[in-house]
Backbone bond lengths (Angstrom), bond angles and torsions (degrees), N, CA, C in turn:
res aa  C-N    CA-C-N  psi(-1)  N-CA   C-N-CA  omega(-1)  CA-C   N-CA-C  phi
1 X - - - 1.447 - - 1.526 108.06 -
2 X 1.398 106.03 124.58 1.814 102.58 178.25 1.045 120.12 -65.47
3 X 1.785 124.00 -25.55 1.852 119.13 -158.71 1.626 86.70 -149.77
4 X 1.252 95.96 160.45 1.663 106.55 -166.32 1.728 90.39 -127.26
5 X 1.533 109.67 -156.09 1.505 117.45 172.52 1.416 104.39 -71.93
6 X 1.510 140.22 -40.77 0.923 124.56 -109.31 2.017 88.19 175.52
7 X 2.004 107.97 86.68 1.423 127.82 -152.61 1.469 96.83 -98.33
8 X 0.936 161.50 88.83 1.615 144.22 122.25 1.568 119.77 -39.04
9 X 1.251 89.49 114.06 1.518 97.34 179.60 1.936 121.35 -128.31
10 X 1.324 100.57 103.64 1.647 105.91 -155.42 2.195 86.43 -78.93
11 X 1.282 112.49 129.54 1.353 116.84 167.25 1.688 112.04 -118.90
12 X 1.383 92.54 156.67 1.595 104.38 -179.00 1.858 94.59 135.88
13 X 1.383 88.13 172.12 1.695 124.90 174.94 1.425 122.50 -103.88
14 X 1.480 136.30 83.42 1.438 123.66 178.48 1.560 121.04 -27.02
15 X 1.437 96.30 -38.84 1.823 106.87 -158.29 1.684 90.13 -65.21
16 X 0.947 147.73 -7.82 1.519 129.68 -173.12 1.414 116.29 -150.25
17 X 2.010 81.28 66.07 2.254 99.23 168.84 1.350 85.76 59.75
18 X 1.194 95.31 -163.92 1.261 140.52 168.73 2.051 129.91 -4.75
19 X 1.488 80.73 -30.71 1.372 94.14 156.27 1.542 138.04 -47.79
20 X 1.577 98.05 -40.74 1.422 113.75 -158.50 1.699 96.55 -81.50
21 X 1.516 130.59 4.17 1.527 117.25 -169.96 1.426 111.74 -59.72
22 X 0.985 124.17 -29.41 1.452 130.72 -173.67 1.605 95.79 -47.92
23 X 1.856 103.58 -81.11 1.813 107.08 -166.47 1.110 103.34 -64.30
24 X 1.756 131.67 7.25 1.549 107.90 -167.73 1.525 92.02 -98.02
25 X 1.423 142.24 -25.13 0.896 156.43 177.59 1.734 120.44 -81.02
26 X 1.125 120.20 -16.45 1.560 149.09 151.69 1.410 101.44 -70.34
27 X 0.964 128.32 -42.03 1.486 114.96 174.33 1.558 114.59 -84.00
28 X 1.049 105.75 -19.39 2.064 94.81 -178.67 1.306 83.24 -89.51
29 X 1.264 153.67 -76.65 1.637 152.33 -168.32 1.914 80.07 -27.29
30 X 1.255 140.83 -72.07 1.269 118.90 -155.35 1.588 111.30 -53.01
31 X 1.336 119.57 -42.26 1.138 110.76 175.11 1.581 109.86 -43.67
32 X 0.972 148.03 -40.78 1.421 132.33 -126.30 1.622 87.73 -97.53
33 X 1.418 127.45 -164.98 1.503 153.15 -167.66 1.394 88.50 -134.12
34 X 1.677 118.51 100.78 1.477 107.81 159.87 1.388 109.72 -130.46
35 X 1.290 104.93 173.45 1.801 99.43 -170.22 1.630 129.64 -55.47
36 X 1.450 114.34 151.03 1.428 95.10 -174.38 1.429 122.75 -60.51
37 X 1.221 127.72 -0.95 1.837 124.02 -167.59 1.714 97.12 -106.67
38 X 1.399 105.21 19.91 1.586 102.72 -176.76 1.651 113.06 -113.69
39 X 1.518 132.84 109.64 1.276 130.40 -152.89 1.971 86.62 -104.68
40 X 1.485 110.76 136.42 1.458 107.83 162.02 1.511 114.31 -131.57
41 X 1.582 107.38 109.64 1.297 124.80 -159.27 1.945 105.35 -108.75
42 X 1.634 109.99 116.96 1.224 112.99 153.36 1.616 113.97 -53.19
43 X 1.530 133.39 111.48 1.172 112.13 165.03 1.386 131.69 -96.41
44 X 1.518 78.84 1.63 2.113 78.80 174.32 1.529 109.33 72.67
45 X 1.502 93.85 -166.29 0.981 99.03 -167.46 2.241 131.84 -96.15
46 X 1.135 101.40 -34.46 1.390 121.68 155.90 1.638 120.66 -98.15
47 X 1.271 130.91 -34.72 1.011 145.73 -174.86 1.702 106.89 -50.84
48 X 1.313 132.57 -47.64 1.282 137.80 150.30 1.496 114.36 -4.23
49 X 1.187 132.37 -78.44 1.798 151.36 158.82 1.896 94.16 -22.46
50 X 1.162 112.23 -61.00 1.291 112.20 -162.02 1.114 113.39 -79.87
51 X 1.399 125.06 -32.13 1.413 140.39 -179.04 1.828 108.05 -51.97
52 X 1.591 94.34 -66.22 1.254 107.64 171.43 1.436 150.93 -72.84
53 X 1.631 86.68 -6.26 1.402 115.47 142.68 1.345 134.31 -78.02
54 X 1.127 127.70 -1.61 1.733 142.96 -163.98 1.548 86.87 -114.06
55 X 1.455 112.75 -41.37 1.869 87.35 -152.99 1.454 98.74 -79.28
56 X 1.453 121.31 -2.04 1.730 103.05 171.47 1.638 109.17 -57.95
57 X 0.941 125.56 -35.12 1.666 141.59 -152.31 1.502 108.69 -111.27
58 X 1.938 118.40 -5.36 1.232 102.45 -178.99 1.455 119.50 -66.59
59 X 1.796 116.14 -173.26 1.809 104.32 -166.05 1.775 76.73 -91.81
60 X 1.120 118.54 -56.35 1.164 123.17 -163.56 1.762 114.08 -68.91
61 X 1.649 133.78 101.89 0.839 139.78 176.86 1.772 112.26 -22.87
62 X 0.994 140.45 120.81 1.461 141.39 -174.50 2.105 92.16 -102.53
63 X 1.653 115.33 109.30 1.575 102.75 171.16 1.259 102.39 -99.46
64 X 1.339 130.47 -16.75 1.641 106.66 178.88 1.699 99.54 -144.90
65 X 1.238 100.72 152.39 1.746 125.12 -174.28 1.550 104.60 -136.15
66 X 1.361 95.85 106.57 1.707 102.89 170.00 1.623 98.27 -101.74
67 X 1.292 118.30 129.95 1.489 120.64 155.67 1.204 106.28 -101.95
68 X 1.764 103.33 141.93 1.503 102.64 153.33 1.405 126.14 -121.35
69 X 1.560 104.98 140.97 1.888 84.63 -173.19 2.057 82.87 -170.98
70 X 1.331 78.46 164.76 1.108 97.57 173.31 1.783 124.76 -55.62
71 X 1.135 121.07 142.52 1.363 103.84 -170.84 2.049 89.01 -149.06
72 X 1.165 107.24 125.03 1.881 117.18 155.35 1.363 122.64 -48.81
73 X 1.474 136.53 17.37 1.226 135.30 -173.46 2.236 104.88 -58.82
74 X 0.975 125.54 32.50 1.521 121.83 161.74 1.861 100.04 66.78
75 X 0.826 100.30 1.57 2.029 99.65 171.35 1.033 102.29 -58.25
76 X 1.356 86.91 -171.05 1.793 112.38 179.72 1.570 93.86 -118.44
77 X 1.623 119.28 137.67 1.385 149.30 171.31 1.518 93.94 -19.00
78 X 1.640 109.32 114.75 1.534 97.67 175.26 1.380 121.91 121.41
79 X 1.063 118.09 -47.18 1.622 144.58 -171.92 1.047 102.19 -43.84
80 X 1.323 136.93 149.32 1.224 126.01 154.06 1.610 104.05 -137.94
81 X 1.974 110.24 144.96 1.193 118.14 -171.28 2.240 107.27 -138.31
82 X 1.018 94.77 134.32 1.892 109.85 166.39 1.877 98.01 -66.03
83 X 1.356 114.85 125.74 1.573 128.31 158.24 1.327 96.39 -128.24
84 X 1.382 116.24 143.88 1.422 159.82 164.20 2.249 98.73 -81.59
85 X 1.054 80.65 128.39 1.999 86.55 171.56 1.768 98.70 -37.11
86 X 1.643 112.13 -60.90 0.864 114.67 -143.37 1.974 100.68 -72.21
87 X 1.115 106.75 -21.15 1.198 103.97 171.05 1.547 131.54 -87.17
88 X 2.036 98.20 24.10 1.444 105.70 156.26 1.489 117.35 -92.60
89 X 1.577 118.31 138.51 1.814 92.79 160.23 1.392 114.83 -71.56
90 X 1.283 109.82 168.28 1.273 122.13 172.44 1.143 103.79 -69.70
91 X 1.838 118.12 117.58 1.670 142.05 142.92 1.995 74.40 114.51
92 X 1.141 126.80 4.99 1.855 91.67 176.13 1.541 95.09 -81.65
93 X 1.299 144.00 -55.78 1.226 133.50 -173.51 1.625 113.19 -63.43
94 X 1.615 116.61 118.42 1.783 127.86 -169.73 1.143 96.10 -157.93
95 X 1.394 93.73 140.16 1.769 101.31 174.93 1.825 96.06 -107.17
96 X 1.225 99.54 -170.20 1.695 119.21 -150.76 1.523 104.74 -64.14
97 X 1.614 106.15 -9.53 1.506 99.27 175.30 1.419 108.99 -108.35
98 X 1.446 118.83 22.22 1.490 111.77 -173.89 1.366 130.31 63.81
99 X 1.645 92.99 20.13 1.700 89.22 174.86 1.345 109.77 -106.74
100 X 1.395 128.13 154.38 1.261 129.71 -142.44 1.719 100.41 -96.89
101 X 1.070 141.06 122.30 1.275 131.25 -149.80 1.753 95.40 -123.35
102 X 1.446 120.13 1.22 1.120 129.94 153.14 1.428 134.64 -48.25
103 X 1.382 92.30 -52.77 1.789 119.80 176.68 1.800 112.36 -51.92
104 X 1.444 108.15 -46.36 1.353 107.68 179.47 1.348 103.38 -81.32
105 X 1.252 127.00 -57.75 1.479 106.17 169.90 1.107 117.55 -48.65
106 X 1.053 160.96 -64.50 1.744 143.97 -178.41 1.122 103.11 -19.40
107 X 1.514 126.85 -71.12 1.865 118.67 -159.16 1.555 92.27 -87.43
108 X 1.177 149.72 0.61 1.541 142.34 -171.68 1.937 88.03 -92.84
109 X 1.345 114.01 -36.57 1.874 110.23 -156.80 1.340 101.29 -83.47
110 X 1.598 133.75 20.90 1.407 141.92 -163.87 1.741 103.38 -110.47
111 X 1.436 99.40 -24.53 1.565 107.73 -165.21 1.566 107.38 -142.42
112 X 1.288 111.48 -3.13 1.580 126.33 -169.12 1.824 98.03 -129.27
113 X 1.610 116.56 101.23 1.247 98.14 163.31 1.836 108.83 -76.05
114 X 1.703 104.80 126.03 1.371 136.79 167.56 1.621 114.93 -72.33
115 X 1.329 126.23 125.84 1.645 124.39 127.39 1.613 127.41 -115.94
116 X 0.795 140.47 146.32 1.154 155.09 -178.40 1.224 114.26 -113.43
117 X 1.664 134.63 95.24 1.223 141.59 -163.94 1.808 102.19 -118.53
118 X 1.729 100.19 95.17 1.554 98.90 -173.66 1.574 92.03 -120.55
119 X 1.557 91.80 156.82 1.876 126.33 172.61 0.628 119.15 -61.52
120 X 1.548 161.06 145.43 1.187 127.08 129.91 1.692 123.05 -69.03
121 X 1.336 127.65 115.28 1.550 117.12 -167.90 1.484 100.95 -78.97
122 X 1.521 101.76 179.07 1.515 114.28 178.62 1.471 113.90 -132.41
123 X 1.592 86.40 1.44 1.649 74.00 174.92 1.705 107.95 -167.60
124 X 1.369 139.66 100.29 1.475 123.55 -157.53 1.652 97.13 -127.59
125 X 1.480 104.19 98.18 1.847 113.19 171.75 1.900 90.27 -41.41
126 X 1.637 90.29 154.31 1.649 98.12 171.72 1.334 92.55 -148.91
127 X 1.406 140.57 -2.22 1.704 125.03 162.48 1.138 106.38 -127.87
128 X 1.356 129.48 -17.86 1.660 120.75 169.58 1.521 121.96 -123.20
129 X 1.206 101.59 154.09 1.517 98.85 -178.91 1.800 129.60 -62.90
130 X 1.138 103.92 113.51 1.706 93.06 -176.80 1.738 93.62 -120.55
131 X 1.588 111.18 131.13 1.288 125.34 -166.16 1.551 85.56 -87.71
132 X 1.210 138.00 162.21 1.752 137.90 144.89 1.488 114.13 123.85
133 X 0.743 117.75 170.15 2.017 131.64 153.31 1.152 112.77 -95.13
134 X 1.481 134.00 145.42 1.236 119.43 167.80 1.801 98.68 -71.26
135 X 1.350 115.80 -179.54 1.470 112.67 168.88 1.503 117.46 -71.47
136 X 1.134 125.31 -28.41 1.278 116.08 -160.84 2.064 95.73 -70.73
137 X 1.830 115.55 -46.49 1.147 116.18 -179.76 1.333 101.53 -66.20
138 X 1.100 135.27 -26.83 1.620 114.94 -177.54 1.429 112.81 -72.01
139 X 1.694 127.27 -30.00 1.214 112.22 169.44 1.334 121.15 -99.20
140 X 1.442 102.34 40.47 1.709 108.00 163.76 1.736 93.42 -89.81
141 X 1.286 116.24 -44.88 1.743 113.93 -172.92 1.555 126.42 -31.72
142 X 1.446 110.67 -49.24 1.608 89.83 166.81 1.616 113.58 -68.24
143 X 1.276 129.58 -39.74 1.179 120.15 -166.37 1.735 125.57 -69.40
144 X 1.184 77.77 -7.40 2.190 103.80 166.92 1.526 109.92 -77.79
145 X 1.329 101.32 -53.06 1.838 107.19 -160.80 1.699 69.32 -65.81
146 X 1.147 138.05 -79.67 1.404 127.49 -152.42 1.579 136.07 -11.50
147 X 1.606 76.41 -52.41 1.671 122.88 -173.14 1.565 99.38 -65.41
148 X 1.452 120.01 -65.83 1.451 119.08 -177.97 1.425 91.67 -51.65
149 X 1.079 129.19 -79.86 1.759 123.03 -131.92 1.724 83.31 -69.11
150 X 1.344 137.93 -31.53 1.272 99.22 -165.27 1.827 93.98 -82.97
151 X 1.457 157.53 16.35 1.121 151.30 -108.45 2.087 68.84 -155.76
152 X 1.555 118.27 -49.72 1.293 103.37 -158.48 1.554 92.12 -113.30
153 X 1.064 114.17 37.90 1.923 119.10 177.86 1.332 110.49 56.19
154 X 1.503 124.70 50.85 1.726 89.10 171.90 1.936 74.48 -145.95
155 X 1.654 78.45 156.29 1.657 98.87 -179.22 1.948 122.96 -89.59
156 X 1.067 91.17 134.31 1.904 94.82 -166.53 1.459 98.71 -39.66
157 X 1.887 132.73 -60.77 0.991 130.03 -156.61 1.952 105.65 -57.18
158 X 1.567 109.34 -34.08 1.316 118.92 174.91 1.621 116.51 -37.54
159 X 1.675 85.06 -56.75 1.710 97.43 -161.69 1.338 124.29 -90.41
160 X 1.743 119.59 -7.85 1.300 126.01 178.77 1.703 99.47 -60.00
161 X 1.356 78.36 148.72 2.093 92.30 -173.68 1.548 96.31 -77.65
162 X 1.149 146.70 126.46 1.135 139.18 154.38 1.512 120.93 -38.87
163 X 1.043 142.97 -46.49 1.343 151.05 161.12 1.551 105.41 -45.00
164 X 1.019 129.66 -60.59 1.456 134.32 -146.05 1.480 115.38 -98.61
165 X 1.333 141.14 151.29 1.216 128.03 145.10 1.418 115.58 -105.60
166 X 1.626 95.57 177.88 1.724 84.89 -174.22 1.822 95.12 -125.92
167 X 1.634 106.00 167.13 1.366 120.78 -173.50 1.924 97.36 -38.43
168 X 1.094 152.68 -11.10 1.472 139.74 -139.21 1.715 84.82 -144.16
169 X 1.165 147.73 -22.83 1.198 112.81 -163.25 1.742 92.12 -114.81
170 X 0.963 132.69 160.66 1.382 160.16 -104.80 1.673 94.83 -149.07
171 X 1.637 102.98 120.73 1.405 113.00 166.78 1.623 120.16 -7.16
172 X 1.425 129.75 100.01 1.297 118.57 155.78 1.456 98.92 78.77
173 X 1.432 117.09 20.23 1.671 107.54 159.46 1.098 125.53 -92.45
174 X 1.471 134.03 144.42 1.853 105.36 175.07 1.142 104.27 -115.48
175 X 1.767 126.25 -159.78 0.392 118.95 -147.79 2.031 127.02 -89.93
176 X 1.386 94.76 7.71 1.598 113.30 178.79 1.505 98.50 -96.91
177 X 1.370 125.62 4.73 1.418 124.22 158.82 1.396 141.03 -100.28
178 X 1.603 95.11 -13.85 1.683 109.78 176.71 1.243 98.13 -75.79
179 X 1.486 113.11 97.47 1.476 105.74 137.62 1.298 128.16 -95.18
180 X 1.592 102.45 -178.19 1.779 95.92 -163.26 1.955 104.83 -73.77
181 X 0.888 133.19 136.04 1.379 118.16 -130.69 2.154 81.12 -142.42
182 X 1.068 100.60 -19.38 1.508 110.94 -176.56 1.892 123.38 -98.74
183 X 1.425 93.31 -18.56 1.661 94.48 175.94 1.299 101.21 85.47
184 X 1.176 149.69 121.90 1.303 153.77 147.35 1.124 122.00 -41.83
185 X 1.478 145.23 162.01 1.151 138.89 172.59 1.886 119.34 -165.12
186 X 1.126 109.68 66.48 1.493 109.82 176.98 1.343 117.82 -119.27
């Protein structure tokens, strides 16, 4: 099944810094145990346009779409902030091919409750390849996964994978020890 109740979709490009927060943060959400009606989709880098074009037409009703991605809101390196569709202008939200990824959200946020949980980056290559996060976006990542699961009701200690740890919790802690250890910030 492509879309569930309830779509997280991390966007961006690893190859250029800072870009990549979206899938880098799509991958710790994979670690976790979350409910079955909850889909967590790398969208890459063009795929976004199409994504959000499919869920008008999916079989399975899609009620909420969290994106994550980088967003220019004037912060400081790191930040992280909640946008509403409507609190994009028209054509500022585009992915790498210049297509306006605004437009589908407008008629998708009528029947699809939307959040938009963007970074502020500090640094996004645009002609050469730069592999990494700077640090400041890499320790926005726990304070994101936070953000989603409390955004789709479920509690961190719930959803940590038993097997796994993640980049934020600390040698041999489990999961009645992760606290939020980063400060929130939206």
């Amino acid at each position: 099944m492509l879309f569930r109740e309830i779509v997280i979709a991390g966007c961006g490009n690893p190859l250029f810094g800072d870009d990549g927060f979206g899938p880098a943060v799509v991958e710790e959400l994979q670690k976790l145990q979350l409910p079955d009606n909850v889909k967590v989709i790398d969208a890459g880098l063009g795929a976004p346009h199409f994504l959000f074009t499919l869920m008008e037409d999916a079989e399975v009703p899609v009620k909420k779409l969290i994106i994550i991605d980088i967003a220019d809101f004037g912060a400081d390196p790191g930040d992280v902030t909640k946008l509403r569709p409507e609190d994009l202008p028209p054509g500022a939200y585009r992915d790498a091919h210049s297509w306006d990824l605004s437009e589908p959200l407008q008629r998708l946020k009528d029947v699809i409750d939307i959040t938009i949980i963007g970074c502020q980056p500090k640094r996004v290559a645009s002609h050469e390849f730069e592999l990494g996060l700077t640090d400041e976006v890499e320790g926005a990542i726990p304070r994101t996964v936070r953000i989603v699961l409390e955004e789709i009701g479920v509690e961190y200690g719930a959803a940590i994978n038993h097997q796994g740890t993640h980049l934020w919790a600390s040698p041999g802690e489990t999961s009645g020890e992760a606290g939020d250890k980063t400060g929130e910030q939206t």
